[in-house]
C-alpha positions as CSV (number, residue, x, y, z in Angstrom):
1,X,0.0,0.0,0.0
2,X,0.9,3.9,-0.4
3,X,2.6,5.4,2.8
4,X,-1.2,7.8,3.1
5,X,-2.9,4.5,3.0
6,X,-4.0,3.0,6.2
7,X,-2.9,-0.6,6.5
8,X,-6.7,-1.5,7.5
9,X,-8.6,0.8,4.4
10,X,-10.5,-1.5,2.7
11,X,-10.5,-2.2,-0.5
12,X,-13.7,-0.4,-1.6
13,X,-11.8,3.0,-0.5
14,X,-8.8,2.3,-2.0
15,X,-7.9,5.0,-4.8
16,X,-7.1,4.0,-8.2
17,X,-3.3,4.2,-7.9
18,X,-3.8,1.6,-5.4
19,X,-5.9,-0.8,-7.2
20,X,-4.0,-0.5,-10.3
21,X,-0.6,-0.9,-8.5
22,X,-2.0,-4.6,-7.0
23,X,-3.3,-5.7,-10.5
24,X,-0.3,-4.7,-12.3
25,X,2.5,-6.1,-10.0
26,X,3.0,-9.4,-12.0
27,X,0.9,-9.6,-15.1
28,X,0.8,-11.2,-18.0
29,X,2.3,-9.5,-20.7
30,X,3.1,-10.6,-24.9
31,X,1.4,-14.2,-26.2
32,X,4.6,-16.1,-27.1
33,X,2.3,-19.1,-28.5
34,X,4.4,-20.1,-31.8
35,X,2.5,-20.2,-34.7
36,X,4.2,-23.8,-35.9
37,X,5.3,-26.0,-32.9
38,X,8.9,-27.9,-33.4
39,X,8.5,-30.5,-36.4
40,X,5.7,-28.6,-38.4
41,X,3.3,-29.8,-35.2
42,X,0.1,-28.1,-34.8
43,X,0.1,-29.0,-31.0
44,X,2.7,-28.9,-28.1
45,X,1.5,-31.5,-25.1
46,X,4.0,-31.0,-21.7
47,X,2.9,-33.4,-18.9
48,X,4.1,-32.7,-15.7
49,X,4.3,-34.2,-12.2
50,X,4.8,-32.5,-8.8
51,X,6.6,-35.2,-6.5
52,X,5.7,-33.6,-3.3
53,X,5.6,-37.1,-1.6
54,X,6.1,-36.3,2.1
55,X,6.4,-32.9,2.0
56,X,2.5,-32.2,1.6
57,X,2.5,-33.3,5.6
58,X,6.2,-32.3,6.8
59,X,5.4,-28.8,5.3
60,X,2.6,-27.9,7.8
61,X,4.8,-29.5,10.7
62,X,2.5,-32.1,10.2
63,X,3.4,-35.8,12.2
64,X,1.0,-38.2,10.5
65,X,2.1,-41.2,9.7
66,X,-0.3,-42.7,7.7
67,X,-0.3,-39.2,5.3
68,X,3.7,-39.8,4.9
69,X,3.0,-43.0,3.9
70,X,0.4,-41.4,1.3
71,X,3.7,-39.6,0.1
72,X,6.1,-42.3,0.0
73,X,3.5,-44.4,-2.2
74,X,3.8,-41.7,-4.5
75,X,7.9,-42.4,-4.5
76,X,7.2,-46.2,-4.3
77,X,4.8,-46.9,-7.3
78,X,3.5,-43.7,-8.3
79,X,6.7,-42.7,-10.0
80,X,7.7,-46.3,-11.2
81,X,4.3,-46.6,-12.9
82,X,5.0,-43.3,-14.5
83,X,8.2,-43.6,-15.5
84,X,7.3,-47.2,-16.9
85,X,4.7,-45.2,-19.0
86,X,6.5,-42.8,-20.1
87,X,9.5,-44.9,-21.3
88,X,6.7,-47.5,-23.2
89,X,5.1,-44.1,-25.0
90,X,8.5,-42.2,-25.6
91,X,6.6,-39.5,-24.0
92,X,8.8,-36.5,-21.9
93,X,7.7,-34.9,-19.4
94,X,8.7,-32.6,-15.9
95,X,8.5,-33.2,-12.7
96,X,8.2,-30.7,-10.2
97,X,10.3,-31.9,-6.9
98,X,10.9,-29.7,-3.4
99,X,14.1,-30.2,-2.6
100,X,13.4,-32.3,0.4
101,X,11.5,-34.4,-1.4
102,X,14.7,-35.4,-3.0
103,X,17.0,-35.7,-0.6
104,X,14.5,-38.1,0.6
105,X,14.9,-40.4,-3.0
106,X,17.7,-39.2,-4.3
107,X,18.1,-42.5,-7.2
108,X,14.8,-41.6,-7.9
109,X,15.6,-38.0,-9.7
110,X,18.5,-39.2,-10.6
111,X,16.6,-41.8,-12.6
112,X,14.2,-39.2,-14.1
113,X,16.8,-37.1,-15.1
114,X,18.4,-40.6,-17.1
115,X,15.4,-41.2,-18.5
116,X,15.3,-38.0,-20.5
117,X,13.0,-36.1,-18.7
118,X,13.3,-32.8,-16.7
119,X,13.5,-31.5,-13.1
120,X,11.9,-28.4,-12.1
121,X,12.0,-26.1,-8.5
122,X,9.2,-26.6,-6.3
123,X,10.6,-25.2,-3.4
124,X,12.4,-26.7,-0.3
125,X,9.8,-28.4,1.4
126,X,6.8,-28.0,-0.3
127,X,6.1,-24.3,1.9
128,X,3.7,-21.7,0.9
129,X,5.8,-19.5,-0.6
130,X,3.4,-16.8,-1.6
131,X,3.2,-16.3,2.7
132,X,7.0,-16.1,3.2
133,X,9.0,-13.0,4.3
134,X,11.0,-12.1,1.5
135,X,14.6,-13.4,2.6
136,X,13.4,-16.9,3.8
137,X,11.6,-17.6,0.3
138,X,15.0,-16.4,-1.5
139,X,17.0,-18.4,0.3
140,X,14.8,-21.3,0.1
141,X,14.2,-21.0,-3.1
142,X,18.1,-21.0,-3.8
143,X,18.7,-23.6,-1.4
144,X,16.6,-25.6,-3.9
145,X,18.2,-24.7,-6.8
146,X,21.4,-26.0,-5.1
147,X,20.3,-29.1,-4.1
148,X,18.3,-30.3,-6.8
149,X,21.8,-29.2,-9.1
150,X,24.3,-31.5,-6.2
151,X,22.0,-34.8,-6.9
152,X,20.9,-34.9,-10.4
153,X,23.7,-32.5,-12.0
154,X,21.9,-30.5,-14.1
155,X,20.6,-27.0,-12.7
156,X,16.8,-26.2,-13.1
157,X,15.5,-23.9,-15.5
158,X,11.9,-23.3,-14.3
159,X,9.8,-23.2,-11.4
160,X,6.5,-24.0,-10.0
161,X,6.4,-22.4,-6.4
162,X,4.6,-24.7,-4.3
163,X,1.5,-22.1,-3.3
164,X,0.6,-22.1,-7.3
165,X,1.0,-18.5,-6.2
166,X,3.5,-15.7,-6.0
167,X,4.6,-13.4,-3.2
168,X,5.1,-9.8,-4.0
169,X,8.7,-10.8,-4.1
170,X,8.3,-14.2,-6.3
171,X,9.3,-12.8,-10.1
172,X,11.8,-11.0,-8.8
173,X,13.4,-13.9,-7.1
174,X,12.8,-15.7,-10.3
175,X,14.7,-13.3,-12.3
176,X,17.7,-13.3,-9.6
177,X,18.2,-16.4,-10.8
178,X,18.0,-16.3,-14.2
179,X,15.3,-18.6,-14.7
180,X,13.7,-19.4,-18.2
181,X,10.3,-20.3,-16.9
182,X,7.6,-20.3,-14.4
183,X,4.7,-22.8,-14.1
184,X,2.4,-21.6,-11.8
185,X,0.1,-18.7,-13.1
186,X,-3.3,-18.5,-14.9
187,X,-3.9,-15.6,-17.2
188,X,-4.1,-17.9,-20.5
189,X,-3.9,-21.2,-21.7
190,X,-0.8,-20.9,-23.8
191,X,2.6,-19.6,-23.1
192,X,3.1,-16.2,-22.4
193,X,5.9,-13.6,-21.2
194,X,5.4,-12.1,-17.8
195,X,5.6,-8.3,-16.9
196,X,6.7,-6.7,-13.6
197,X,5.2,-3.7,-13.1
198,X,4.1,-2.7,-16.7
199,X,7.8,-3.8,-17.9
200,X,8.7,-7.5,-19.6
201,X,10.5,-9.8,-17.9
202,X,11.5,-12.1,-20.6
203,X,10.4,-15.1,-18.6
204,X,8.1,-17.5,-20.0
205,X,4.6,-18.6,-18.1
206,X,3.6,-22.1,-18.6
207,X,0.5,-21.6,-17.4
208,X,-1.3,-24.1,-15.2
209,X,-5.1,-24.1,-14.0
210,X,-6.7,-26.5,-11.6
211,X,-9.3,-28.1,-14.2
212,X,-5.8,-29.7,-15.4
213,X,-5.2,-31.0,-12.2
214,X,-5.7,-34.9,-10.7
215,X,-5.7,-33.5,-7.4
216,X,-8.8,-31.2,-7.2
217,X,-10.7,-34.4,-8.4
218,X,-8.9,-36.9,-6.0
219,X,-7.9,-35.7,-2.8
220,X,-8.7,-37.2,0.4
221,X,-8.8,-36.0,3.5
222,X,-11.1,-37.4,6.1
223,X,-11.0,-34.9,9.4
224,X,-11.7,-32.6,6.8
225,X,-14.4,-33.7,5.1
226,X,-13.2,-33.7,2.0
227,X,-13.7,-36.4,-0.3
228,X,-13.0,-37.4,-4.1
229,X,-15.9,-36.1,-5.9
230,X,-15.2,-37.3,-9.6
231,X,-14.8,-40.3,-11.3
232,X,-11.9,-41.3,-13.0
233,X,-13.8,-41.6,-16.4
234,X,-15.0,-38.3,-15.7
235,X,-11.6,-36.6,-14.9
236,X,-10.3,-38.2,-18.6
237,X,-13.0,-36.5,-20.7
238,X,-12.1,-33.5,-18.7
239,X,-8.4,-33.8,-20.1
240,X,-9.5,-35.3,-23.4
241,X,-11.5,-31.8,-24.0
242,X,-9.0,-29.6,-23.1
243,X,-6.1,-31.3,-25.0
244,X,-8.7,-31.6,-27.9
245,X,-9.3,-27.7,-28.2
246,X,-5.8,-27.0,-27.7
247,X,-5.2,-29.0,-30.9
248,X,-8.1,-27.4,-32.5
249,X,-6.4,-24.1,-31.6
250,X,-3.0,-24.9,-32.2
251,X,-1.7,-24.2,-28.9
252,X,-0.4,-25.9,-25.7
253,X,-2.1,-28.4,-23.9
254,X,-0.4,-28.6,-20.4
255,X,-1.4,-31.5,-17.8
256,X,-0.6,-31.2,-13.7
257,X,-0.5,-34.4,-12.4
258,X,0.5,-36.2,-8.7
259,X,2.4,-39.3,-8.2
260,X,0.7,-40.1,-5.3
261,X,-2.8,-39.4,-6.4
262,X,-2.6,-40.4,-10.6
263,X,-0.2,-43.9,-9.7
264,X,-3.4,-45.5,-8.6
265,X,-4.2,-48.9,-10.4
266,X,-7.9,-47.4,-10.9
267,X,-6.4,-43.6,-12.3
268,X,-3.3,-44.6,-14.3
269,X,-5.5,-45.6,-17.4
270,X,-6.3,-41.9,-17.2
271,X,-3.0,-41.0,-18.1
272,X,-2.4,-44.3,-20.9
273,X,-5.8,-43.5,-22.6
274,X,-4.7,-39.8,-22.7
275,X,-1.4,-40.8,-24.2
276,X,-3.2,-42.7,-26.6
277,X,-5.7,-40.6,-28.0
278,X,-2.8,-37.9,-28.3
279,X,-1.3,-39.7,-30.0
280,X,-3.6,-41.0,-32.6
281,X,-3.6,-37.0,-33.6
282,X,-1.1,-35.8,-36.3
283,X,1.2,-33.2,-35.6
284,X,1.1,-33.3,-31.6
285,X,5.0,-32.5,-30.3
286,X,5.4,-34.1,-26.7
287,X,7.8,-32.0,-25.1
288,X,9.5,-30.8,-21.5
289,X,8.4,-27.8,-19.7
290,X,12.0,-26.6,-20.7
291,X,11.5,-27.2,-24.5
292,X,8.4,-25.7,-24.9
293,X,9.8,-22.5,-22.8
294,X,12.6,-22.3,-25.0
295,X,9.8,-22.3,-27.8
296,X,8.1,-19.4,-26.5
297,X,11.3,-17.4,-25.4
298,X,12.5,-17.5,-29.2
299,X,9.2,-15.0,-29.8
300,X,10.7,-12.5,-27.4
301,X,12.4,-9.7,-29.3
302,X,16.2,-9.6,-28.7
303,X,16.9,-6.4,-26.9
């Protein structure tokens, strides 16, 4: 807020320097959806995969043990069923992994990373990031960077911050360290770059949205009453429609998904008919996160 604005106003008395200055923060800014995708393809499809595992409990100081053993399935035969997949389709894909989510299965990134597919930031340990102060969500976010780089090897390019939200001090973080990409925002379905304060960035926005999401159709949690609401068959049309318009459109058709909540013997022919149908299309490019962002970054005028 302004120094003449109370802390308490609210918002309905805010003038329009105020309102303007909150909407215009992080915004997006220039469509950087190719017009021809890699190969002459008319479609780009990037599946990805946040491997929170234990960190969904251990990040709300949480001591359940039966919800860390929810995240170690995930580890345990979520991932293995993926990978399996994945290798069988010759499909890429990312996954999104706090950092103490590897240091808990280290062989297991490591094996992602053999298996030709990407690693991307998702903070240290799964925290809200949009809630830090400032210095703890740099240095976290850094301290991730770091570690993910000391087991795999290879330095991440993009993030997805674990709040699927930013802080007032998120972008500029990002653009500390020089990343290519974020994966966490909403303003479109295809890539675009993002602006700070009116002015570009020259980061791409893979954008994400919770209708292409397993979890908002499969989580469980019983002292909270909330159940699964959707059936499987359901949740695949869901996916099915979106990937079919982004094809129609010829633009990017991006998929969040969970190890331990799509690994499931009943969910993973979600992901294998998906596959399928994809690719009985012509001209659909399966691609990392990475690849597609280096895609969209190639529309960004050199300075």
């Amino acid at each position: 807020m302004t120094d003449a604005l109370p802390r308490d106003a609210e918002p309905w008395t805010w003038p329009e320097e105020e309102w303007r200055r909150r909407v215009n923060q992080v915004r997006a800014g220039r469509s950087l959806r190719p017009k021809v995708w890699p190969g002459g393809a008319r479609c780009a499809v990037a599946l990805s995969f946040d491997s929170d595992h234990e960190t969904n409990e251990l990040r709300d100081g949480g001591r359940s043990i039966g919800r860390m053993s929810w995240g170690q399935y995930g580890s345990r035969v979520g991932v293995p069923r993926i990978l399996e997949l994945l290798q069988r389709s010759q499909v890429p894909a990312t996954f999104f992994v706090p950092a103490v989510a590897a240091l808990l299965y280290p062989d297991e990134q490591r094996r992602v990373i053999a298996e030709g597919h990407e690693i991307g930031l998702h903070g240290w340990i799964h925290e809200l990031n949009s809630i830090l102060p400032e210095k703890d969500e740099r240095e976290l976010h850094l301290r991730a960077s770091d570690t993910l780089t000391d087991i795999t090897g290879v330095r991440p390019v993009g993030m997805r911050t674990p709040s699927w939200d930013f802080s007032p001090a998120t972008l500029a973080i990002q653009r500390e360290m020089g990343l290519l990409y974020d994966s966490s925002l909403m303003a479109d379905d295809d890539p675009y770059e993002l602006d700070e304060a009116g002015e570009p960035t020259g980061i791409v926005e893979l954008p994400v949205e919770w209708i292409r999401d397993d979890a908002v159709y499969f989580n469980m949690n019983r002292f909270q009453a909330l159940r699964p609401y959707t059936a499987p068959t359901t949740v695949l049309d869901i996916f099915r429609r979106e990937f079919d318009q982004a094809y129609a459109e010829g633009g990017l058709f991006l998929l969040t998904m969970h190890p331990h909540v799509i690994g499931y013997r009943s969910r993973m022919f979600i992901l294998e008919e998906l596959i399928s149908h994809m690719k009985s299309k012509p001209d659909v490019w399966f691609a990392t996160h990475r690849d597609v962002a280096l895609q969209a970054k190639a529309l960004i005028p050199k300075p």
